[in-house]
C-alpha positions in Angstrom: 60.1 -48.2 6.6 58.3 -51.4 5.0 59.8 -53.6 8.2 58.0 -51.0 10.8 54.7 -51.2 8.9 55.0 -55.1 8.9 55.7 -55.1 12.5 53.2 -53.0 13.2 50.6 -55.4 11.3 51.9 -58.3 13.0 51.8 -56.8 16.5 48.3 -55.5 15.5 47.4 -59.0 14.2 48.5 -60.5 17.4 47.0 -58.2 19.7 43.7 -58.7 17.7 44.1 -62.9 18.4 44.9 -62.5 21.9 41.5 -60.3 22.8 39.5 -62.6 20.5 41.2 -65.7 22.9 39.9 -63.6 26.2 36.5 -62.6 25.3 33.6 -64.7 25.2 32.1 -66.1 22.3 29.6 -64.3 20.0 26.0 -65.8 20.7 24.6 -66.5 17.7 21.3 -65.2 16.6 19.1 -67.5 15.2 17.1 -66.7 12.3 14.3 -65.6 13.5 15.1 -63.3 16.5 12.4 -64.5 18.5 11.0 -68.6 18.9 7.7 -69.4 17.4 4.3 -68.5 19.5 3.9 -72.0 20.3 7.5 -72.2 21.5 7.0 -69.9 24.7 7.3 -71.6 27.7 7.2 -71.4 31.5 10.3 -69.5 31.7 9.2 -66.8 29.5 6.0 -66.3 31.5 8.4 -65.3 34.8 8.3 -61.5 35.4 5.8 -58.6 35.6 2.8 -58.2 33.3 1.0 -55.3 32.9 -2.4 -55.2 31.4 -5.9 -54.7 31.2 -9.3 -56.7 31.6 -12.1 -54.9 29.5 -15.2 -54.1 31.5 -13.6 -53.3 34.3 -11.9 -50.2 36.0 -8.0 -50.0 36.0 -5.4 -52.4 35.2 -3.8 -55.4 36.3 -0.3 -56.5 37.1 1.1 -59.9 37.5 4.1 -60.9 39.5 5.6 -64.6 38.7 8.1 -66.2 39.9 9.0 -70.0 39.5 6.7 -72.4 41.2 8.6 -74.1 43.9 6.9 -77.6 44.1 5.7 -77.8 40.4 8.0 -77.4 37.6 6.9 -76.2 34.3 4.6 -73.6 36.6 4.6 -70.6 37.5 3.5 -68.9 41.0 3.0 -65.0 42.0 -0.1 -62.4 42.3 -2.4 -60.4 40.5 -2.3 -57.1 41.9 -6.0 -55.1 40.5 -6.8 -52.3 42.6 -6.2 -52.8 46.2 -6.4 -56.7 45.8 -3.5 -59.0 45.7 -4.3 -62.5 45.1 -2.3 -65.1 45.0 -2.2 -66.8 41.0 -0.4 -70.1 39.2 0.2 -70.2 35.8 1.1 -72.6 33.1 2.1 -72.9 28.8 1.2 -75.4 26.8 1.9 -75.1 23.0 1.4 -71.3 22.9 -1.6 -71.1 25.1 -1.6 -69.2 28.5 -3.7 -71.2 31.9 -3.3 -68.3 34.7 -5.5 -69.2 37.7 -6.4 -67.0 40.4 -7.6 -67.3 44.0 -9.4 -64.9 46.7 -8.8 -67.3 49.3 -5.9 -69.0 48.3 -7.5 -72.1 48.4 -10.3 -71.5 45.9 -9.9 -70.9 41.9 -11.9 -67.1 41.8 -10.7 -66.4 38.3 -9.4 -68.2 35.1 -7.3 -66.2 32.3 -6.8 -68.0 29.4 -4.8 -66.6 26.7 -2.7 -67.2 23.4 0.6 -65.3 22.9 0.3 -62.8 20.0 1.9 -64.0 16.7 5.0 -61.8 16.2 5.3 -60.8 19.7 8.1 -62.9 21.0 5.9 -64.1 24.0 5.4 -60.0 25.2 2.0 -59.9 24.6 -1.0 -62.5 25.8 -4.4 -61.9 24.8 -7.5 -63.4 25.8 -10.5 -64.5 28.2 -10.7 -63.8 31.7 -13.7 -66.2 33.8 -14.3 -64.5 36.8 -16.4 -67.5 38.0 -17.9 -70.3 36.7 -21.0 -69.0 35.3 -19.8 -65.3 35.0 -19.4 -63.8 30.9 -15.6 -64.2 29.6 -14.3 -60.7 29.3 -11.4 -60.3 26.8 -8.1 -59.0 28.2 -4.5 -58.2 27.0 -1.1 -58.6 29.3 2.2 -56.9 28.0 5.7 -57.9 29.3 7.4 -55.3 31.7 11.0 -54.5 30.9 13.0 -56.6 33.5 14.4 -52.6 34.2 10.7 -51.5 34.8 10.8 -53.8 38.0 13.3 -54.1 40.5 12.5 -57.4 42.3 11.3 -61.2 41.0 7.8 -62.0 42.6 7.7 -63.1 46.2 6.5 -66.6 46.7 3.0 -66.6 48.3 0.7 -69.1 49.8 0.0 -71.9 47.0 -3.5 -72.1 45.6 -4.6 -76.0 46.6 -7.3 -77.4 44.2 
């Protein structure tokens, strides 16, 4: 009876190694689940934001996609009513540049934006510049689920400066 159980344990403890030899490693968790604010970068920006600007009827949401000529940017739309306009966006140390254009030629709108501490780069807040002598009015931007969307951003027109 003793041989069965220790061949049993051994055939267990050999099954157990060969599994462990066939699945991928564990990924290792750092620490803190999520990098620093000021760690976000480009890549992190890519996806769909939903948010809102306040003062002004409705919400927002941003498509973006890598930027095919610049690296380190980000390219897509703002979609705010029945408008979609064309946008590029950029991270520098925590803080958001998005930059919108009517024409696609011409900067119409400015967000800039710090991720919220804690947030794990989800949430933006900040000032949107409608124009260059317009009133910043404070908006927020929330990270969609990538389940809550079922395509990355289409590349559009770039915005030339």
């Amino acid at each position: 009876m003793l041989s069965r159980t220790l061949i049993c344990a051994a055939g267990i403890a050999l099954l157990a190694s060969a599994c462990a030899q066939n699945s991928p490693p564990a990924t290792p968790q750092p620490a803190g689940a999520c990098p620093a604010d000021s760690d976000m970068s480009d890549t992190q920006l890519l996806g769909q934001w939903s948010g809102s600007i306040e003062g002004q009827p409705g919400s927002v949401r941003i498509e973006l996609g890598p930027h095919p000529e610049w690296k380190g940017t980000a390219k897509g739309h703002v979609l705010r009513g029945d408008a979609r306009l064309p946008m590029v966006g950029d991270v520098d140390n925590g803080s958001v540049t998005l930059e919108e254009s009517a024409d696609g030629v011409h900067i119409t709108g400015t967000w800039l934006g710090q991720v919220v501490a804690g947030s794990c780069g989800r949430e933006i807040r900040g000032d949107y510049l409608p124009g260059e002598e317009a009133r910043p009015q404070p908006f927020v931007l929330r990270k969609l689920a990538p389940a809550l969307y079922s395509s990355p951003a289409p590349a559009t027109a770039p915005i030339r400066h």
